[in-house]
Biopython code that builds the backbone (N, CA, C, O; Angstrom):
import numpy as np
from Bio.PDB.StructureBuilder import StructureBuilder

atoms = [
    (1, "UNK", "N", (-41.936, 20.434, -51.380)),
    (1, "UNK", "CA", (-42.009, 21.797, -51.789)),
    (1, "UNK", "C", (-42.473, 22.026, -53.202)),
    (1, "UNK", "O", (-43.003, 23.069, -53.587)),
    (2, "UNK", "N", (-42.128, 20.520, -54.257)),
    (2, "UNK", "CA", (-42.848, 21.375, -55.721)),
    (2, "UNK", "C", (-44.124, 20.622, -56.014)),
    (2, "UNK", "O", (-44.430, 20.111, -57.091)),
    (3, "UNK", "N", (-44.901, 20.631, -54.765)),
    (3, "UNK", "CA", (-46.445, 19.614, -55.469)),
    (3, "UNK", "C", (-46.980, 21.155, -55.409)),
    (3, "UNK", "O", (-46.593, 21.970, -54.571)),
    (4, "UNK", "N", (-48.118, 21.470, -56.633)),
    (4, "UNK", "CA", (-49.102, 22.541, -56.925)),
    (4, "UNK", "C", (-49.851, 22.834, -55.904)),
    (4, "UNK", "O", (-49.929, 21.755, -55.316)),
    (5, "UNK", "N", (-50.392, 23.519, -55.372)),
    (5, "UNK", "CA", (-51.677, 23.493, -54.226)),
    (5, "UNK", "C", (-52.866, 25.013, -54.767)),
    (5, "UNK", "O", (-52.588, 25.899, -55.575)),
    (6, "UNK", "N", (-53.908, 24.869, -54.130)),
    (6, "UNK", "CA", (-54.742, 25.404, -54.566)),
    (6, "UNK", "C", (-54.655, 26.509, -53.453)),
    (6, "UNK", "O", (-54.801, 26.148, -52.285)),
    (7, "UNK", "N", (-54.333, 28.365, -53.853)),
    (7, "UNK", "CA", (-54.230, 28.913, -52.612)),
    (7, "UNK", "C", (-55.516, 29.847, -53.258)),
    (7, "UNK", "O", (-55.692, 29.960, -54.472)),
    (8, "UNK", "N", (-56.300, 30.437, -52.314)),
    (8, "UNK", "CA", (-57.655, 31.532, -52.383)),
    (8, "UNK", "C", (-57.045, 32.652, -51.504)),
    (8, "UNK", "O", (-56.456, 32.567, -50.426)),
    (9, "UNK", "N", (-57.341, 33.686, -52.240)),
    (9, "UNK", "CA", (-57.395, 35.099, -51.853)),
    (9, "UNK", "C", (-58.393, 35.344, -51.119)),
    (9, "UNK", "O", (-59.537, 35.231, -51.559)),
    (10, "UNK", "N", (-58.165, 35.676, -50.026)),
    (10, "UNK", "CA", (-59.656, 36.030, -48.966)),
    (10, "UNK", "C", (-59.684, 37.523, -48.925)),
    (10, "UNK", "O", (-60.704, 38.169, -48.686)),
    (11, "UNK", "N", (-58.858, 37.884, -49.099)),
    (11, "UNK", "CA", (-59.240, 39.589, -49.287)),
    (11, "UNK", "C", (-60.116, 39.734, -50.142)),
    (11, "UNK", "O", (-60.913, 40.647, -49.922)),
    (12, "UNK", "N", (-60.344, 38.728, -51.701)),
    (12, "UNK", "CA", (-61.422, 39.249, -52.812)),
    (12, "UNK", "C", (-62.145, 38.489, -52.419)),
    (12, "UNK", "O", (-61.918, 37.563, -51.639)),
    (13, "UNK", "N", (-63.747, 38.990, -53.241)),
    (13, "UNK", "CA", (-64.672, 37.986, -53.342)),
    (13, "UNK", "C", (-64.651, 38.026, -54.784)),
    (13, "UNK", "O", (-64.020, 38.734, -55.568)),
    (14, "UNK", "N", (-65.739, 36.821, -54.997)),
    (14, "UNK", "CA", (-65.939, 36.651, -56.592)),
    (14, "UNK", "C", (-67.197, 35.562, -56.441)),
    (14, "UNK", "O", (-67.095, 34.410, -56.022)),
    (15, "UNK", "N", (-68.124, 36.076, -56.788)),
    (15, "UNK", "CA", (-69.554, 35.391, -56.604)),
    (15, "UNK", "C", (-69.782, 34.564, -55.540)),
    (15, "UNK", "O", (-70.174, 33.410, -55.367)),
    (16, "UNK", "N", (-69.291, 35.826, -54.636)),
    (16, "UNK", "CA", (-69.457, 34.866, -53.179)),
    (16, "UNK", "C", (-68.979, 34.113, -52.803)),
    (16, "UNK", "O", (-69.572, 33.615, -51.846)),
    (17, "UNK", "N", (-67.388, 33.315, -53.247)),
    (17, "UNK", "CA", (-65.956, 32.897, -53.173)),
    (17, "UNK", "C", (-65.083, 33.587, -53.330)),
    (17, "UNK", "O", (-65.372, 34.579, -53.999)),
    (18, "UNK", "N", (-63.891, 33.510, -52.942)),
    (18, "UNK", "CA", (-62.272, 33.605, -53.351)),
    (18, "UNK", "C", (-61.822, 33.099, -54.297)),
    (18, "UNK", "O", (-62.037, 31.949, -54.678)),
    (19, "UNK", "N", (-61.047, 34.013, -54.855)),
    (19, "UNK", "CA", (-60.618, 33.280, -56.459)),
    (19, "UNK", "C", (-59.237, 32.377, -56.062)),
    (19, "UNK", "O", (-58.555, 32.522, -55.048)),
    (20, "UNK", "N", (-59.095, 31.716, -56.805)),
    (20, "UNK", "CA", (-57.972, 30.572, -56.888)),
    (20, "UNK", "C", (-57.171, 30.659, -57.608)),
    (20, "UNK", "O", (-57.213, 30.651, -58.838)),
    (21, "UNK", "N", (-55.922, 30.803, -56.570)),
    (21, "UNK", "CA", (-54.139, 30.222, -58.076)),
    (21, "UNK", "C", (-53.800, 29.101, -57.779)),
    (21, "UNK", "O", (-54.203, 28.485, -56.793)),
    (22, "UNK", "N", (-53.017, 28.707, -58.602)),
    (22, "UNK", "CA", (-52.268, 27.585, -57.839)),
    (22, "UNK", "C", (-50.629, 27.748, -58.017)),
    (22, "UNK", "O", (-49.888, 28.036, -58.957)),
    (23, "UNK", "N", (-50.428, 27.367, -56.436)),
    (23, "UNK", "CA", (-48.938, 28.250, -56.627)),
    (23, "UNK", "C", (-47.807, 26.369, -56.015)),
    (23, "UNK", "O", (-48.257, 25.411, -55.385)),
    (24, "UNK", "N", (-46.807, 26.512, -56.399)),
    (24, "UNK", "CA", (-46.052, 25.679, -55.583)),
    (24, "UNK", "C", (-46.362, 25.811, -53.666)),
    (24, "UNK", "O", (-46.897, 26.656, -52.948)),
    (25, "UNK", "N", (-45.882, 24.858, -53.500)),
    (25, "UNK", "CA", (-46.403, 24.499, -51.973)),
    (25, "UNK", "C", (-45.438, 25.461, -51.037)),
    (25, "UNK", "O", (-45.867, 26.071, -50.058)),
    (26, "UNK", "N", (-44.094, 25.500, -51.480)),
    (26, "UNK", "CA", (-42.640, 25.736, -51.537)),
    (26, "UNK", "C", (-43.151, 27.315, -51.489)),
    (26, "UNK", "O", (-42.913, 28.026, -50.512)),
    (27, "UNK", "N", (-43.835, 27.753, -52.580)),
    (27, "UNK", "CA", (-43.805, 29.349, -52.550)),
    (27, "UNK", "C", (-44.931, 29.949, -51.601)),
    (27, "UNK", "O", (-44.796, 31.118, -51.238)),
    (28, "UNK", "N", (-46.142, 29.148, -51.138)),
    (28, "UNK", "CA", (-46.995, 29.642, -50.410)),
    (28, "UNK", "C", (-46.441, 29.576, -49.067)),
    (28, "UNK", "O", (-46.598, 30.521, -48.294)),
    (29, "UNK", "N", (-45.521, 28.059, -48.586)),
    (29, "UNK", "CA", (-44.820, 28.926, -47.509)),
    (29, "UNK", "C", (-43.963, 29.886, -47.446)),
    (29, "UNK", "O", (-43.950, 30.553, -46.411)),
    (30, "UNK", "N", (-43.178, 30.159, -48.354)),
    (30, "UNK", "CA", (-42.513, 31.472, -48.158)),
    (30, "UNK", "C", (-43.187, 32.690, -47.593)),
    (30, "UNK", "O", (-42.815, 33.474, -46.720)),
    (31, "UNK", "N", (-44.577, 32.627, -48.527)),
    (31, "UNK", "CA", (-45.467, 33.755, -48.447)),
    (31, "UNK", "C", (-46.270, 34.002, -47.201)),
    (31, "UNK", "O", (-46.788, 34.978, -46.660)),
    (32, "UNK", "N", (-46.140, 32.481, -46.929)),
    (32, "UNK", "CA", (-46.955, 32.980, -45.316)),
    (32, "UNK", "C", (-45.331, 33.229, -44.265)),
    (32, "UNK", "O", (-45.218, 33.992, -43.306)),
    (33, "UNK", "N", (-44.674, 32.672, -44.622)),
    (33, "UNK", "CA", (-43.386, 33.578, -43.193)),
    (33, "UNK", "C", (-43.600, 34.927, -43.437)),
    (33, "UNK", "O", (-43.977, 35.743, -42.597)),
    (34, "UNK", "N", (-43.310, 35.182, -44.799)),
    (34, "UNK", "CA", (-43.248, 36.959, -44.812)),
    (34, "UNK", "C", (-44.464, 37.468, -44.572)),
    (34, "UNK", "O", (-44.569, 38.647, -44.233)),
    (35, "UNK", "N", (-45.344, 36.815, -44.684)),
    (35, "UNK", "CA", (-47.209, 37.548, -43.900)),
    (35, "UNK", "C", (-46.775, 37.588, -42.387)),
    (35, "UNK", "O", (-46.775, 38.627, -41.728)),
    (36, "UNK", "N", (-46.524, 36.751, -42.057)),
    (36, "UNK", "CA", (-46.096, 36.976, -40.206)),
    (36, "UNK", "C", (-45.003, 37.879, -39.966)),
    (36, "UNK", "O", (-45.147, 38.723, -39.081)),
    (37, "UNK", "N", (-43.918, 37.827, -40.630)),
    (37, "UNK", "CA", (-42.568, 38.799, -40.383)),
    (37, "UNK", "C", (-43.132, 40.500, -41.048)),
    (37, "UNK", "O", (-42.439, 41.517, -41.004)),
    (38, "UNK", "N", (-44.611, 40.396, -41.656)),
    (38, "UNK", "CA", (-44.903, 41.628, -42.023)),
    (38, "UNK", "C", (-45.944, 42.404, -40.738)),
    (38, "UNK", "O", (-46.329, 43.552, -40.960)),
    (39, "UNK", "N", (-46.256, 41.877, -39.737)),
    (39, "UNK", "CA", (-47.323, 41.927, -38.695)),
    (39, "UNK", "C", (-48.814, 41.597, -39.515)),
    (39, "UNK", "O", (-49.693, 42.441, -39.335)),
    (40, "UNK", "N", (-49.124, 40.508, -40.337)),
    (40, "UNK", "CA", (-50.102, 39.714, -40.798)),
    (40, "UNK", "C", (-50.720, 40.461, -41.578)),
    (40, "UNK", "O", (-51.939, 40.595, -41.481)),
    (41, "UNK", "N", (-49.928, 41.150, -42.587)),
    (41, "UNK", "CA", (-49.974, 42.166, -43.869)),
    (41, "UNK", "C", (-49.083, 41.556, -45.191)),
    (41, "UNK", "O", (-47.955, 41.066, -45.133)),
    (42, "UNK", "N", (-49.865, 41.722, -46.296)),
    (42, "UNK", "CA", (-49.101, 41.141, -47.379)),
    (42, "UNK", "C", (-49.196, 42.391, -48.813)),
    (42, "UNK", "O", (-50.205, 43.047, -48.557)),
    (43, "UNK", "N", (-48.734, 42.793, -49.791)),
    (43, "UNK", "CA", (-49.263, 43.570, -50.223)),
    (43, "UNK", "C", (-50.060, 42.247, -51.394)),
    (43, "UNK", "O", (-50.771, 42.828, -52.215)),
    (44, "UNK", "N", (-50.061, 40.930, -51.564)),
    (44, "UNK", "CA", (-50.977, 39.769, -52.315)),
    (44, "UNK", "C", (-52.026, 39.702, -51.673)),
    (44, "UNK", "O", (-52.937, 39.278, -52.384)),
    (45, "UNK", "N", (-52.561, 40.093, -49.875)),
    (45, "UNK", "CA", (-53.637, 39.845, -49.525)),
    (45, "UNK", "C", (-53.462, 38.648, -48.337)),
    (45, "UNK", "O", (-52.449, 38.316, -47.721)),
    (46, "UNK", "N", (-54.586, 38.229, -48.276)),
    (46, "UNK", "CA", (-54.838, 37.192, -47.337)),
    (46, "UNK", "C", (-54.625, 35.708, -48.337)),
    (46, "UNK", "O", (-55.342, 35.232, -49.217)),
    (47, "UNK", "N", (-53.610, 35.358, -47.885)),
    (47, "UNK", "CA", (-53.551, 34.099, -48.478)),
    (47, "UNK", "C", (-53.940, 32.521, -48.302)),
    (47, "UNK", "O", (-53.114, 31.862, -47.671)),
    (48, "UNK", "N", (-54.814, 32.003, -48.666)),
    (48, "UNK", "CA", (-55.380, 30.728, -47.668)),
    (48, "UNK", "C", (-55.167, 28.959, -48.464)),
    (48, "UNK", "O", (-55.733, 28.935, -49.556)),
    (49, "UNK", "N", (-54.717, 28.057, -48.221)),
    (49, "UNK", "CA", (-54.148, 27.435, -49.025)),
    (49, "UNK", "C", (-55.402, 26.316, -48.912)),
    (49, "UNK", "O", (-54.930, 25.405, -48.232)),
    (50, "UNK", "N", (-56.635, 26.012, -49.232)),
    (50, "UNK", "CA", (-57.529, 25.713, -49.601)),
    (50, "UNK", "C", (-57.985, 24.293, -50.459)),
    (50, "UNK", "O", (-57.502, 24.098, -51.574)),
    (51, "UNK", "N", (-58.975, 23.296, -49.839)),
    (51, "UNK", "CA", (-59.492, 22.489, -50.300)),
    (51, "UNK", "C", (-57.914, 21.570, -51.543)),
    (51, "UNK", "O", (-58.006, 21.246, -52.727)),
    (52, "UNK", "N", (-56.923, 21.458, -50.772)),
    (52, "UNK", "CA", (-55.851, 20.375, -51.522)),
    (52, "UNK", "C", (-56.248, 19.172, -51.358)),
    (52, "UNK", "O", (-56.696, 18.816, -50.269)),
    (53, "UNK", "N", (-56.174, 18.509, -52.189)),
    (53, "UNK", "CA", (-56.585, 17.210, -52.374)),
    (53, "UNK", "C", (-54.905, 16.683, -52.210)),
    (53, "UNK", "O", (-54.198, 16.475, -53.196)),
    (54, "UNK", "N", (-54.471, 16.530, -50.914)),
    (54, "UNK", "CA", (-52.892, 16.011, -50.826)),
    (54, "UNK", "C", (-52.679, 14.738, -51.313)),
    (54, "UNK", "O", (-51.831, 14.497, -52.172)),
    (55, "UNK", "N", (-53.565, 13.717, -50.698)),
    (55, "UNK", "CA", (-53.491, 12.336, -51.315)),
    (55, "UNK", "C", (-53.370, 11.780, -52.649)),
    (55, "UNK", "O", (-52.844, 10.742, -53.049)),
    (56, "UNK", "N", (-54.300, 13.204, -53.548)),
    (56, "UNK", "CA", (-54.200, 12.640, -54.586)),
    (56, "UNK", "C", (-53.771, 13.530, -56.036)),
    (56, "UNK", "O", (-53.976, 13.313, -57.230)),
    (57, "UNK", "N", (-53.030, 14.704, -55.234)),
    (57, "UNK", "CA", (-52.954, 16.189, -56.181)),
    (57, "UNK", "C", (-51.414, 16.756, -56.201)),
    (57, "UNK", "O", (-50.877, 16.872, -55.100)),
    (58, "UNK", "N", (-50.765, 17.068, -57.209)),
    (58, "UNK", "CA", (-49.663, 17.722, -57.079)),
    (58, "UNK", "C", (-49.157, 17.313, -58.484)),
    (58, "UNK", "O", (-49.705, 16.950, -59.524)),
    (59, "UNK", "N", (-47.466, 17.591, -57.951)),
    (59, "UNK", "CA", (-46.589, 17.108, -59.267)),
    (59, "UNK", "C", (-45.660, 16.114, -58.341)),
    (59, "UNK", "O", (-45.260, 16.236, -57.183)),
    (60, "UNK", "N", (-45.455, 14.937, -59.461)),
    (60, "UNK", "CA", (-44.321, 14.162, -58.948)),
    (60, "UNK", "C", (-43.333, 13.981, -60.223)),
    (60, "UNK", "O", (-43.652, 13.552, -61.333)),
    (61, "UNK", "N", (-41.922, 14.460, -59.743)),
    (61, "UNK", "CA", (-41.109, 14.249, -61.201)),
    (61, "UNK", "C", (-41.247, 12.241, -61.723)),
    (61, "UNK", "O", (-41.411, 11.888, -62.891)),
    (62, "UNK", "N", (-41.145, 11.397, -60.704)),
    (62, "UNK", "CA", (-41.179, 10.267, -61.357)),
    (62, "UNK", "C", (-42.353, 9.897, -62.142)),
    (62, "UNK", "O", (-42.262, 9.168, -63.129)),
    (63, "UNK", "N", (-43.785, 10.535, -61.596)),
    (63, "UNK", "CA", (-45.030, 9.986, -62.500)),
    (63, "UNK", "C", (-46.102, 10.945, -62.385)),
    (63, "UNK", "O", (-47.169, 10.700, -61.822)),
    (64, "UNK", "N", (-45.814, 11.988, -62.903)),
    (64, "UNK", "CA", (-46.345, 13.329, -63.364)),
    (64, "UNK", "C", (-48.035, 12.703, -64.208)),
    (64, "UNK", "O", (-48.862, 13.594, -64.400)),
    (65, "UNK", "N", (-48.256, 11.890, -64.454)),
    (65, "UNK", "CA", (-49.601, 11.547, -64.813)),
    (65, "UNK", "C", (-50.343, 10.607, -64.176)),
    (65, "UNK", "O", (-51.256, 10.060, -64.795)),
    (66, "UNK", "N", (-50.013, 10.199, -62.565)),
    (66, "UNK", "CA", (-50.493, 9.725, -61.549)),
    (66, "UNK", "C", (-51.418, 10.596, -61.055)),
    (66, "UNK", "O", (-52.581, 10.239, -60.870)),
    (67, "UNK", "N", (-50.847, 12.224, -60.708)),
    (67, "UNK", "CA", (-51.218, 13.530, -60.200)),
    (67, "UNK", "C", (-51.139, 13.336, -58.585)),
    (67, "UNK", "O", (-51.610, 14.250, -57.907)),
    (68, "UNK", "N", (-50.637, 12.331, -57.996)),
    (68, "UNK", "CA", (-50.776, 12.354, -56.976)),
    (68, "UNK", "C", (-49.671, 12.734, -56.667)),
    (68, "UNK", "O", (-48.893, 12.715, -57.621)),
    (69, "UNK", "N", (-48.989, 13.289, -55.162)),
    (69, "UNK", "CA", (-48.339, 14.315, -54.868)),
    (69, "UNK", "C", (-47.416, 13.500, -53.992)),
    (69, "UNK", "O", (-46.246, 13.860, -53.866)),
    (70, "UNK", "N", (-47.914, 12.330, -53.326)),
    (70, "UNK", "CA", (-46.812, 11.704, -52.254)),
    (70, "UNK", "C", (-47.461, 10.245, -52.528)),
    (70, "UNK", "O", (-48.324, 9.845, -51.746)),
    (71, "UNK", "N", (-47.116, 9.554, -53.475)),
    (71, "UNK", "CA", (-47.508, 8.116, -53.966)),
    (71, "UNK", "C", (-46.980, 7.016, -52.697)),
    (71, "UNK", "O", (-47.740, 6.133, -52.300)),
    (72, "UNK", "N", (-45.794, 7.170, -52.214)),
    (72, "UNK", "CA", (-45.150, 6.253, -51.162)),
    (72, "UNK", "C", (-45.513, 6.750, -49.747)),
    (72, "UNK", "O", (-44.939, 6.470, -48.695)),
    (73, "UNK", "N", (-46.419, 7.421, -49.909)),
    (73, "UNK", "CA", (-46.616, 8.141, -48.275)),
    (73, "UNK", "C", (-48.212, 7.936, -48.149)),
    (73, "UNK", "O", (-48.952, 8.383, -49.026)),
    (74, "UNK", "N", (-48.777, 7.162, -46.894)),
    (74, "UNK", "CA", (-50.038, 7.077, -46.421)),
    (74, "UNK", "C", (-50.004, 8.816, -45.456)),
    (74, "UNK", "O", (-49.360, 8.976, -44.419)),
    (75, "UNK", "N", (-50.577, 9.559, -45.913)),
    (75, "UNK", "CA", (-50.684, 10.812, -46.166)),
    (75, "UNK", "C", (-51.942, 11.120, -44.933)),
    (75, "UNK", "O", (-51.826, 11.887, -43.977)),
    (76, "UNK", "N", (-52.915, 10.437, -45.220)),
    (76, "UNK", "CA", (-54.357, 10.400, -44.906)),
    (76, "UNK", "C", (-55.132, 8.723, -43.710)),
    (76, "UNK", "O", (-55.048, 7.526, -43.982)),
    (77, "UNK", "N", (-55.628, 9.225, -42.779)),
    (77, "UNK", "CA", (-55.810, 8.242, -41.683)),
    (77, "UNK", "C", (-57.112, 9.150, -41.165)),
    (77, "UNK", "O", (-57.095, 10.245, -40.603)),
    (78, "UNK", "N", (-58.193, 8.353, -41.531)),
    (78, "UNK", "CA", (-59.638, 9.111, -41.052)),
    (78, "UNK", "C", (-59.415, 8.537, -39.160)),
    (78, "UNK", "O", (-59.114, 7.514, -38.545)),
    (79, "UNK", "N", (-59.791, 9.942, -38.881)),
    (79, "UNK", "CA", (-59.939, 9.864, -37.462)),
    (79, "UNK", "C", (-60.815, 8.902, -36.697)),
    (79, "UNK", "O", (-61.918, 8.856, -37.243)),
    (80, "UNK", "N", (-60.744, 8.105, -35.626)),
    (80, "UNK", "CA", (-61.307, 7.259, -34.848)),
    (80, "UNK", "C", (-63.048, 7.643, -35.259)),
    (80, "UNK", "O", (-63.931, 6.930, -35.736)),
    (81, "UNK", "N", (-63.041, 8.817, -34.909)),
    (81, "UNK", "CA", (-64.263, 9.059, -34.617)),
    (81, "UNK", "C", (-65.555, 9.368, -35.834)),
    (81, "UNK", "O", (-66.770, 9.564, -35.794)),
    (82, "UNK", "N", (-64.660, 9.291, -36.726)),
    (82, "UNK", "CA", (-64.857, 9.266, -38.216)),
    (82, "UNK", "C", (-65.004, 7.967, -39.219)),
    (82, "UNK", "O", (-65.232, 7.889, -40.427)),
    (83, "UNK", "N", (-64.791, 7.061, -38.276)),
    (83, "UNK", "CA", (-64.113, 5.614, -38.867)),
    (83, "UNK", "C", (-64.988, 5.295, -39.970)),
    (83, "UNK", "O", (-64.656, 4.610, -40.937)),
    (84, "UNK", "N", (-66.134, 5.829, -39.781)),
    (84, "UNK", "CA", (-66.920, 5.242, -40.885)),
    (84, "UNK", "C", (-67.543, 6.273, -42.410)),
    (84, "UNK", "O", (-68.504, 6.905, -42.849)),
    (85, "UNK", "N", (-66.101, 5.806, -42.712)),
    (85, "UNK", "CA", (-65.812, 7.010, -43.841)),
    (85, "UNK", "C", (-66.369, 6.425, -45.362)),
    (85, "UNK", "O", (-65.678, 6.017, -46.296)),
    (86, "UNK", "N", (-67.857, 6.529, -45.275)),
    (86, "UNK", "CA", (-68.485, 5.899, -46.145)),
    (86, "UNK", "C", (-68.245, 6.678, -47.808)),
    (86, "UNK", "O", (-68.097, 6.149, -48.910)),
    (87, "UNK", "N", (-68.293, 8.382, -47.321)),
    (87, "UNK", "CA", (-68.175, 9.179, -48.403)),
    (87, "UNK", "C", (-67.128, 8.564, -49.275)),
    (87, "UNK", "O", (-67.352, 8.154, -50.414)),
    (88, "UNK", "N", (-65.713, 8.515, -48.532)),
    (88, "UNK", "CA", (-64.274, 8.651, -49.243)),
    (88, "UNK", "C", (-64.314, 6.439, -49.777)),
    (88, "UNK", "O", (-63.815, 5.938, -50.785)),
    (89, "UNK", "N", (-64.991, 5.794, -48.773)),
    (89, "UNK", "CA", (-65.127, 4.487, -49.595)),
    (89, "UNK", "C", (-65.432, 4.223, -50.832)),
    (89, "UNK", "O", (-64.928, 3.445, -51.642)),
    (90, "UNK", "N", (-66.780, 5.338, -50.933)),
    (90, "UNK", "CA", (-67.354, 5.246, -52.530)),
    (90, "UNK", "C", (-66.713, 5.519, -53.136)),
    (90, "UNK", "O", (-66.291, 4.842, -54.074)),
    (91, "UNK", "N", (-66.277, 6.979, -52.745)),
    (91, "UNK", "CA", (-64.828, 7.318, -54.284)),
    (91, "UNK", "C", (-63.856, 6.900, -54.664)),
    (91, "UNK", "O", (-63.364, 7.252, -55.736)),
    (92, "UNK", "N", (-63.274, 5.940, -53.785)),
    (92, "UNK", "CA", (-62.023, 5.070, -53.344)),
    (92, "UNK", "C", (-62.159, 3.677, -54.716)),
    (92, "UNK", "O", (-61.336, 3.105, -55.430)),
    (93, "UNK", "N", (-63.634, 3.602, -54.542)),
    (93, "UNK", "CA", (-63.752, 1.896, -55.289)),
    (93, "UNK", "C", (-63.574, 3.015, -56.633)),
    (93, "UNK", "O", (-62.605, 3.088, -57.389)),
    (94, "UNK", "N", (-64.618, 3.704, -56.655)),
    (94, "UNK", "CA", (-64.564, 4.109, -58.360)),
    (94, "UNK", "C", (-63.397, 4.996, -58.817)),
    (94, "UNK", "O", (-63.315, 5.382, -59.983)),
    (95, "UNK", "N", (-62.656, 5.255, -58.038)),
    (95, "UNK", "CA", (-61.429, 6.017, -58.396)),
    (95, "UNK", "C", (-61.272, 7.463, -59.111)),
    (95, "UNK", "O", (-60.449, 7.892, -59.921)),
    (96, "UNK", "N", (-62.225, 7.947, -58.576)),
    (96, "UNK", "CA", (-62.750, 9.212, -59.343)),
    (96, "UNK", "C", (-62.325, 11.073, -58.694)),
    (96, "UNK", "O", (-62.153, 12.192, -59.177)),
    (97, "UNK", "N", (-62.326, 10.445, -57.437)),
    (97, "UNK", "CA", (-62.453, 11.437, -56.396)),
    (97, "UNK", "C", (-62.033, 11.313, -55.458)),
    (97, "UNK", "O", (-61.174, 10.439, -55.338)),
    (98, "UNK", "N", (-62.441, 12.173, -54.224)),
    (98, "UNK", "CA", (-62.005, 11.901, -52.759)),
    (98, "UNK", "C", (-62.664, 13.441, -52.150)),
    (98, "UNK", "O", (-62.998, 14.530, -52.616)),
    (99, "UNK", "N", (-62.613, 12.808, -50.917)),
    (99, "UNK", "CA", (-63.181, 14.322, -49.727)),
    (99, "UNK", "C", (-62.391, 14.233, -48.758)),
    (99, "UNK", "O", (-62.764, 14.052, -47.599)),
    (100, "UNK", "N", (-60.868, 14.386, -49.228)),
    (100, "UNK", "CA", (-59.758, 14.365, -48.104)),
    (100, "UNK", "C", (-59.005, 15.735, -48.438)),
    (100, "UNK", "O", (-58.127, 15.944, -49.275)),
    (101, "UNK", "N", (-59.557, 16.525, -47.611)),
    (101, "UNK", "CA", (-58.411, 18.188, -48.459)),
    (101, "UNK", "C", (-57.981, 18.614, -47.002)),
    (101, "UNK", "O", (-58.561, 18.502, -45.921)),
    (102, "UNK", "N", (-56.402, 19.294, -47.461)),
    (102, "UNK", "CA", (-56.015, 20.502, -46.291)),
    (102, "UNK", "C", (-56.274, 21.551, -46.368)),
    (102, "UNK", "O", (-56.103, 22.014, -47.496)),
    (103, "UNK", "N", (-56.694, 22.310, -45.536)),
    (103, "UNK", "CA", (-56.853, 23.642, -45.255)),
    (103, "UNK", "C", (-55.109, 24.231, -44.640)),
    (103, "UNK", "O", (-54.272, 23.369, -44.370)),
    (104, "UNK", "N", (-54.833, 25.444, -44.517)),
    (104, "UNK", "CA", (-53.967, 25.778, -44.149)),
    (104, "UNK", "C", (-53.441, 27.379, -44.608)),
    (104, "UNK", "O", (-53.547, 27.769, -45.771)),
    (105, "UNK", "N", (-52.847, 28.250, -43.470)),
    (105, "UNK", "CA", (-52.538, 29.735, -43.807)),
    (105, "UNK", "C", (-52.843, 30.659, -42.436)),
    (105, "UNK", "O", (-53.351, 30.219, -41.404)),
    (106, "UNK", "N", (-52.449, 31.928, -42.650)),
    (106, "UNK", "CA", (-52.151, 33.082, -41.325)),
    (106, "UNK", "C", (-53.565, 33.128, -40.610)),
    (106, "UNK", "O", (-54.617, 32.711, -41.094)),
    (107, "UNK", "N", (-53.424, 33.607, -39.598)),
    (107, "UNK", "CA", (-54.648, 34.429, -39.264)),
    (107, "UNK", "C", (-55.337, 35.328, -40.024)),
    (107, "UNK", "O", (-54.842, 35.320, -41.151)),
    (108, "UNK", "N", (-56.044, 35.929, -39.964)),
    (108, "UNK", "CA", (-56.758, 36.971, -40.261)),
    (108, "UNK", "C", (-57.688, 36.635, -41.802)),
    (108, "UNK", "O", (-58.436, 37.493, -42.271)),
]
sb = StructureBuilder()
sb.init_structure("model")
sb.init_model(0)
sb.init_chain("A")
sb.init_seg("    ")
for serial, (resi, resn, name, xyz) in enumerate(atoms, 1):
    if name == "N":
        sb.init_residue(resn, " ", resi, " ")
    sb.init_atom(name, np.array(xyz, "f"), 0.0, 1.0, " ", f" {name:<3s}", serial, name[0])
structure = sb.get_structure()
């Protein structure tokens, strides 16, 4: 519940994107029960929890300058059909990056 995540407003635009907060993980679900217990109305908007880098993004109280969000947890398992996950290899050796994000949030 306290790793950071990246949530976008889909109600705005902003040069042809959604602008970005970053809210606790903990508070964006809250926000999506009460979007559903509201009939998929918020007076914050459409809330969409966007391009998280889980594997390698958050807060951890033991090693807050790791940035990674679940250090003891294999988090991430490229699909069979995907196996040949050349993109996320490259970034993997140089340690720079990754193209492993969740999407997640209500309808509408």
């Amino acid at each position: 519940g306290e790793a950071v995540v990246p949530v976008a407003n889909c109600d705005v635009k902003e040069y042809n994107s959604n602008p970005k907060e970053q809210l606790p993980f903990k508070e964006f679900v809250e926000y999506w029960r009460e979007y559903i217990r509201n009939g998929h109305r918020s007076p914050r908007g459409c809330l969409y929890l966007k391009d998280w880098h889980l594997s390698r993004s958050g807060l951890i109280p033991k090693a807050p300058a790791l940035g990674i969000a679940f250090p003891e947890e294999d988090v991430y398992t490229t699909p069979v059909y995907f196996s040949s996950d050349w993109l996320n290899e490259y970034w993997d050796a140089v340690a720079v990056d990754d193209f492993r994000f969740v999407y997640m949030g209500p309808k509408g």
